[in-house]
N, C-alpha and C positions, 0 to 999 in steps of 0.2 A: 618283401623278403626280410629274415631276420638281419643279413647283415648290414641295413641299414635303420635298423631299430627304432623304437615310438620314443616319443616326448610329451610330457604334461604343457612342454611350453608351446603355445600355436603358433609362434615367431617360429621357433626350433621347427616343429611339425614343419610346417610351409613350407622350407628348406631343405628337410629331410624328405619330402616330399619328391623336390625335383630331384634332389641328390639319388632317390632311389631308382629313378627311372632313366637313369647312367646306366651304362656296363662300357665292357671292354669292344669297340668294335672291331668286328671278325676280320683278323688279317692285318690289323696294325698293331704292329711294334715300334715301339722306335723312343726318342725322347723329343718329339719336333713341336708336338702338342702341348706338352707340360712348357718347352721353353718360350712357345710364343704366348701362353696363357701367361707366363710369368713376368713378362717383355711389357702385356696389357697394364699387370699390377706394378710396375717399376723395378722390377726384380729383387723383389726383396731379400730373396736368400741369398744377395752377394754381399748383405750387409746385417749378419747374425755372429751374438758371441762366439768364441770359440766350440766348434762341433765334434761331439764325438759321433759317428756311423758306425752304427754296428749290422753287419748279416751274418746269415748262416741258416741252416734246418732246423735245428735245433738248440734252445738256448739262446738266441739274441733277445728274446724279451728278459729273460731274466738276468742276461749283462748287462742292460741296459737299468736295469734296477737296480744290481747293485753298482753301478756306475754312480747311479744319480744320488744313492743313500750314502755312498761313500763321499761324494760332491756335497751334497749338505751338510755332513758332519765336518767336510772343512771348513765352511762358514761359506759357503756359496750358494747363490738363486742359481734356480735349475729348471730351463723348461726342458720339457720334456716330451718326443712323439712316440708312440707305440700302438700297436694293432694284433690284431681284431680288437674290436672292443668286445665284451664280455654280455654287459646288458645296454650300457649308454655309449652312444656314439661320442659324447664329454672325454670318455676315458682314451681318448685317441690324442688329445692334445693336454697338455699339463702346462700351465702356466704360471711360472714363479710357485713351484711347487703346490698346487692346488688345481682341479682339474677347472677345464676353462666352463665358464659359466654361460647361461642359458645367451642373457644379453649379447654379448660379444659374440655369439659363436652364431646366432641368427643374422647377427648383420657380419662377419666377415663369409657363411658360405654365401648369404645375397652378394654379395660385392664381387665373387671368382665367379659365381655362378653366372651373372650378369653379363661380366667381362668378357668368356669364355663362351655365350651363347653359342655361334656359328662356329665354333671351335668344334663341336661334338665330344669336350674332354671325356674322360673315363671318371666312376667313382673317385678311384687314387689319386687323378692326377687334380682334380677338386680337394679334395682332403689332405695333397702335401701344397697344394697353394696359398691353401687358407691358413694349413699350422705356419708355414712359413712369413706369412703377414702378421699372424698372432707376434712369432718369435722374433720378428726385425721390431716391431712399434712398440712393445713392452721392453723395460727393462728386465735386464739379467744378467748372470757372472756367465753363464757358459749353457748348452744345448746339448739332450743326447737325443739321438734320431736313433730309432730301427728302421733296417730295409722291410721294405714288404713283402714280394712274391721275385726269388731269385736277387738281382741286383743291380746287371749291367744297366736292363731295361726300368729297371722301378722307378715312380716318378721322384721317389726322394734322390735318384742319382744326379742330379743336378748339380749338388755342393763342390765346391775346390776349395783347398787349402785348410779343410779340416784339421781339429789339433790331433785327433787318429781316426784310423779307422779300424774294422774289427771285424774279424770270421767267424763265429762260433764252431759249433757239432753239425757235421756234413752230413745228410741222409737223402734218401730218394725221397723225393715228397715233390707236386704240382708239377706230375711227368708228364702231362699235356701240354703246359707252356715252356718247359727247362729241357726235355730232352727232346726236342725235334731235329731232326738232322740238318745241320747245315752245314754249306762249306770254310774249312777251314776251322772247326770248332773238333774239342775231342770227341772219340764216339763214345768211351768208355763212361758210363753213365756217373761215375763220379768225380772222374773226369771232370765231365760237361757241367756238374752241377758246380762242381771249384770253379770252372772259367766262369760261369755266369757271377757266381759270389765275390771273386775278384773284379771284378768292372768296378767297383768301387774305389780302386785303387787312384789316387792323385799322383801327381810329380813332387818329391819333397816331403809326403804325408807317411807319417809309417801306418805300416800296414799288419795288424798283430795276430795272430791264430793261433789254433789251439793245433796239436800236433796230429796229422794223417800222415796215409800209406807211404809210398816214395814217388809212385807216381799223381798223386794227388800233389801232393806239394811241389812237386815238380811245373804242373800246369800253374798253379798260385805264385811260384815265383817268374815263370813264363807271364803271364799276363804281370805278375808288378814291375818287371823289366822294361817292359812296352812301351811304360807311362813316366819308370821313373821311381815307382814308390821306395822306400824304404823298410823292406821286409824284417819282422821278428815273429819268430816259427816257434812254437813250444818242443821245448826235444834237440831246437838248434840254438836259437837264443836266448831264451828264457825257459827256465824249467820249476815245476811246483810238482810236490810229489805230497797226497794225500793222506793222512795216519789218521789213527781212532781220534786223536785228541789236537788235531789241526794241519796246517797245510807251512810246509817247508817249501818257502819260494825263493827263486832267486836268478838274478841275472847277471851286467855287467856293473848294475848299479851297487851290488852286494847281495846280503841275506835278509829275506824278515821273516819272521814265523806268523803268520795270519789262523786266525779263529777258523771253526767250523764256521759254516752257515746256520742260521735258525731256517732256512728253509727246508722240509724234508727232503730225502734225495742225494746219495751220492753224487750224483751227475751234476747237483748245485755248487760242490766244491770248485769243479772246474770251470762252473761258470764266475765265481767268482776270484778266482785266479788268472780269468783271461781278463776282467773287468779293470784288476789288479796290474794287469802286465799294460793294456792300452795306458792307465796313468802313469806308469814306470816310462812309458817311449815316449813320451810328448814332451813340451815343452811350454805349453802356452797356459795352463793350470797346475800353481804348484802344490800336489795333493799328500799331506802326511803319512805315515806308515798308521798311525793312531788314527787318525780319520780312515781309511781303509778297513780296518780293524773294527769300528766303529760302525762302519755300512755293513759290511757281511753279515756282521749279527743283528741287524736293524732293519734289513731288505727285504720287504713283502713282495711278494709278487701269485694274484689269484689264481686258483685253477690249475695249480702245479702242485701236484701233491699235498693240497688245501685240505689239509684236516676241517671240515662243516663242524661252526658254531651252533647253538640250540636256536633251532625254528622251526618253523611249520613241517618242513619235511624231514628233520630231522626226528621230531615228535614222532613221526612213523613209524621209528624200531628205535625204541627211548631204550638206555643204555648201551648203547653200541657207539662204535667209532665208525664216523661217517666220513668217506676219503672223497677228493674232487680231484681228475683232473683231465684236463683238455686235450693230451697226450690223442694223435691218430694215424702217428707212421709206426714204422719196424724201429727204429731208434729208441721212438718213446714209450714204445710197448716194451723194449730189451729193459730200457732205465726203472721202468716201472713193475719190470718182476725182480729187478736188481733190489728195491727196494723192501719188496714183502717176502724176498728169499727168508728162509727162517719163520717166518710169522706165520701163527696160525690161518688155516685154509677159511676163505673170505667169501663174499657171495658179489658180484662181479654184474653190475648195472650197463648196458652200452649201449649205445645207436651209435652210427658210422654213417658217413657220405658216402654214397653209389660212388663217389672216385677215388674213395680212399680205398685200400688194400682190408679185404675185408680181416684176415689173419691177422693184423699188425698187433692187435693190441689184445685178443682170445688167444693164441696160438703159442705165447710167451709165458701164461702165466696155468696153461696144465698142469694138472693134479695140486695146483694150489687153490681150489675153486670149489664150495659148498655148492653153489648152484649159477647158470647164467640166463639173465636174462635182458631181452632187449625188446628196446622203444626207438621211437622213431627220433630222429634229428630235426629239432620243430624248424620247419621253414623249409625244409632240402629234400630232396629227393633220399631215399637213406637205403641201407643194406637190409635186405629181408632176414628175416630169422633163420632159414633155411641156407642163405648164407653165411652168416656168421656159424652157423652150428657146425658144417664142412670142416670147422678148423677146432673146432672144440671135442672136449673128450668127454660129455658128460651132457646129457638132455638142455636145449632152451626151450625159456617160456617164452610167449611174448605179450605186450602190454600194450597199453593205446598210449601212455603217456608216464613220466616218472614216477607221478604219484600212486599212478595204479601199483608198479613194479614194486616200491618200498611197500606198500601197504599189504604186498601178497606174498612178503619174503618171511622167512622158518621164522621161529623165536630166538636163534642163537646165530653169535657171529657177525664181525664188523662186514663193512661195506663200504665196496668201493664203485664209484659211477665212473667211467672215461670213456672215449672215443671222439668225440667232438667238444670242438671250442662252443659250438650253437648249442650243444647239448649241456656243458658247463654253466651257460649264462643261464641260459632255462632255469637251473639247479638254483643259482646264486639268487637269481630273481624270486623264486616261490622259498627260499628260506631267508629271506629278507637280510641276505649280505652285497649287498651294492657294492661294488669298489668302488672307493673313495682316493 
């Protein structure tokens, strides 16, 4: 499968080998497996610089960037976890800002792997064991962690005493594992996804988010009551209000006026505003208004609105603007026609996963759209063309693979590919932009 991706290195391979023939097994949840795997390795994650956690739907990978951009530029080492990775399983752990290298990363997944045999762990809870050994043995000033799938249960929920923790943009997204009924959880399906996002909550850790409904935040403060956290709510305690020419934020600590982002995207302002707000409630890194300032306009982050550099596939329709992004709920299909509101009508590349909502990301961007056509999601099972078209307003082709799709698109008009992160790294991979 692609989401355990190939290596040149046969050390890597080997590892990446066993690592793909993990899954989730059917009917366990829980965190009992990740704690005794990590019980095996001496528990390393109870002794890691200060951590920021960030979850949510949408938008913790790119808090998480500019978290760690705005960390550098105060003069700090930064490791760093994040996920999916795009093309290399490397890009899942970042060490003292550089991603972790072939060496190291073949002998610490031998080493959980090993440990963990009769354990049956999952993927996850292998790959938050091993960043976690990476991030205790190497030095560093400080660690930002993404959650992966929800929160309560994610294998990175492990940590206490984090310097924050972090909510991002709530949306329905991975409604097979988040909204299954149970007792005592809400039923209201964002609701239930807040409860799960909240498990991250500690005693004494503030707990920062970006601003929902009343009864969403109502569950978030519910669950940070439970534990103890330290809640700041945007809307309640901290407020940043967006303008053509920067972001007015401001809390108890005062006022700063913070830069746009260089990333495209209105929806990136508030991710860097909530990035902004976790280093405002902490106390354990003290990070300048200038170093903030600094990050937002320095924070990369792939496959979000990634304007494609000149390569192979871009050479396909040579003078045009070629758009990337991984976007594949109803959230990031809204953000994503929020962006090309105004702009000339585009021609519109996707494949989707059979689980993802075939509408989310066709269904937002009508009568803005030259032509659509759709390829499959390398590795996954993906949405037929006849599904995707149900939601569109304007004939699909369909292609065996990207390159076919670019190669067979008019003479005129930019282009934009989204619906899958698999379908993204595909992209990244055959125009030879690797994240680094």
């Amino acid at each position: 499968m692609r989401d355990f991706a190939i290596s040149d290195n046969p050390r890597v391979q080997a590892q990446l080998d066993r690592l793909g023939a993990l899954s989730l097994p059917q009917g366990r949840i829980g965190l009992e497996t990740i704690h005794a795997l990590l019980a095996r390795l001496g528990n390393p994650e109870r002794d890691l610089p200060p951590v920021f956690h960030v979850a949510g739907t949408n938008g913790k990978g790119s808090t998480c960037a500019y978290l760690r951009a705005m960390l550098e530029a105060e003069g700090c080492t930064v490791h760093a976890a994040t996920k999916p990775h795009l093309v290399r399983y490397n890009e899942r752990i970042r060490i003292a800002g550089t991603l972790i290298g072939d060496d190291l990363l073949a002998d610490l997944l031998k080493e959980v792997l090993d440990a963990g045999a009769d354990l049956a762990p999952s993927f996850f809870e292998v790959t938050a064991a091993a960043t976690f050994l990476a991030f205790h043995r190497i030095p560093a000033d400080v660690c930002v962690i993404e959650v992966g799938l929800g929160g309560r249960f994610d294998a990175t929920n492990v940590l206490d005493g984090q310097a924050a923790c972090g909510i991002a943009t709530l949306g329905i997204d991975h409604e097979a594992f988040l909204l299954v009924p149970e007792d005592g959880v809400p039923g209201d399906p964002l609701c239930r996804i807040a409860f799960e996002k909240a498990g991250i909550a500690r005693p004494g850790v503030p707990l920062v988010t970006q601003a929902y409904s009343a009864e969403v935040t109502k569950t978030v403060l519910e669950q940070a009551m439970k534990v103890g956290a330290r809640t700041a709510i945007r809307g309640l305690d901290w407020f940043a209000e967006v303008g053509c020419d920067g972001i007015a934020y401001r809390d108890r600590h005062g006022e700063l006026t913070l830069p746009l982002p260089a990333l495209a995207g209105s929806h990136q302002a508030d991710n860097a505003a909530l990035a902004a707000a976790m280093l405002r409630h902490q106390t354990q890194v003290a990070v300048s208004a200038a170093a903030m300032a600094h990050g937002i306009r320095s924070a990369r982050w792939p496959a979000r609105l990634q304007l494609l550099g000149d390569g192979p596939l871009t050479a396909l329709v040579p003078g045009r603007r070629v758009w990337l992004d991984g976007g594949h709920n109803a959230d990031a299909g809204l953000a994503i026609a929020r962006h090309f509101s105004g702009a000339p009508p585009f021609h519109l590349v996707t494949g989707m996963l059979s689980s993802k909502d075939p509408a989310a990301i066709v269904a937002p961007l009508r009568g803005q759209l030259l032509s659509l056509s759709v390829v499959p999601a390398p590795g996954h099972e993906a949405h037929s063309p006849d599904a995707i078209a149900a939601h569109a307003d304007l004939p699909v082709r369909a292609f065996g693979d990207i390159t076919a799709a670019l190669g067979a698109l008019p003479p005129a008009g930019d282009v934009l590919i989204a619906g899958s992160l698999y379908l993204a790294g595909e992209v990244l991979r055959l125009n030879r932009e690797i994240p680094d």
